[in-house]
N, C-alpha and C positions, 0 to 999 in steps of 0.2 A: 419747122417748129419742133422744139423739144419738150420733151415732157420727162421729169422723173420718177422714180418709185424707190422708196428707202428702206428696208428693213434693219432695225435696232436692236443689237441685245439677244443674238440668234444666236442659241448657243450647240455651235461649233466650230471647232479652229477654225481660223484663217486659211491656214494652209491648206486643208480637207478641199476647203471650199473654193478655194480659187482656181484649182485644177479644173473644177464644174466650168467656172467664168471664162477659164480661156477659150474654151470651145465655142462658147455664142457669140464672141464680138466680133463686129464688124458681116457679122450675116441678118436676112431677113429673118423679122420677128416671127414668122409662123414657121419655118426652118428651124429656128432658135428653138422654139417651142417644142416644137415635133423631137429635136436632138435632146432636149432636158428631159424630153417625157421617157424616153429608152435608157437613161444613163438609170444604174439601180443604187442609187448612193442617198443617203439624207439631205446633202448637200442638193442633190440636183433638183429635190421636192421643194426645200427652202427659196432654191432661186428660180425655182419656176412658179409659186406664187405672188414673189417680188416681179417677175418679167409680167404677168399677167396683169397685175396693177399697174406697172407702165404701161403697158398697151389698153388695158383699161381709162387710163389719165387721158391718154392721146385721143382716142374715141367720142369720150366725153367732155371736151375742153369747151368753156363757153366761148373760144373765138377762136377759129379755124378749126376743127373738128376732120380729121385723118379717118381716113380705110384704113385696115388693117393691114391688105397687103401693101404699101404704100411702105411699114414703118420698118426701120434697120438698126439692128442694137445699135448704136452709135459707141456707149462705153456701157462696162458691166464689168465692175472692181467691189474687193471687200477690204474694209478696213478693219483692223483692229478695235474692239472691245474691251470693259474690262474686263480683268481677270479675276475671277474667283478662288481665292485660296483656301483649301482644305485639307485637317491632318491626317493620315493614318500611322497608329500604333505600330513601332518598332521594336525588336527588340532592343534590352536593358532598358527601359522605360524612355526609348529616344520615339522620335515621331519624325514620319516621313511627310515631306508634302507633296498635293495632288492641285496643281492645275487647272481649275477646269477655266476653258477657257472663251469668248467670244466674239460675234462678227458683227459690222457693220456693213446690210448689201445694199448696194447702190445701183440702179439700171437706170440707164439713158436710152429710150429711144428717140428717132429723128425720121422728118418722110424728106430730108435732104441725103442725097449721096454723097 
């Protein structure tokens, strides 16, 4: 059984955060968990409340209801956001633009191997 957990609109790059992601897939969720709790990045805080609510889904599911050690990140990708644009002042009156940018985190857990 799969369960997922989505986080929308998290705003930090992509790329920041997908570094986090690669480390947890395809390992056990409290492994996972244990690994996101020692990384020291914002990134790793964001996708360790998103892995907690998939393993919170899985726990709490009205039909077949999982153990926790049971469950294995299955997938754990970030998508693209939108992008917020804003300027700052250049000189001769030109304006620079700033990026800010966002993620879509997505965790799959499964108590299939």
């Amino acid at each position: 059984m799969e369960k997922i957990a989505i986080s929308k609109y998290v705003r930090i790059s992509p790329f920041k955060a997908r570094e986090v992601t690669r480390l947890i897939q395809g390992k056990p969720a409290i492994t996972a968990l244990n690994t996101v709790a020692l990384i020291p990045r914002k990134a790793a805080r964001l996708v360790e409340s998103t892995l907690k609510s998939a393993i919170a889904n899985a726990e709490h599911a009205e039909q077949g209801a999982v153990n926790r050690a049971a469950l294995v990140v299955k997938e754990a990708t970030i998508g693209e956001g939108p992008t917020m644009r804003r300027f700052w002042p250049r000189s001769r009156g030109s304006a620079g633009r700033i990026l800010k940018r966002t993620s879509h985190i997505r965790i799959v857990v499964s108590d299939e191997a």
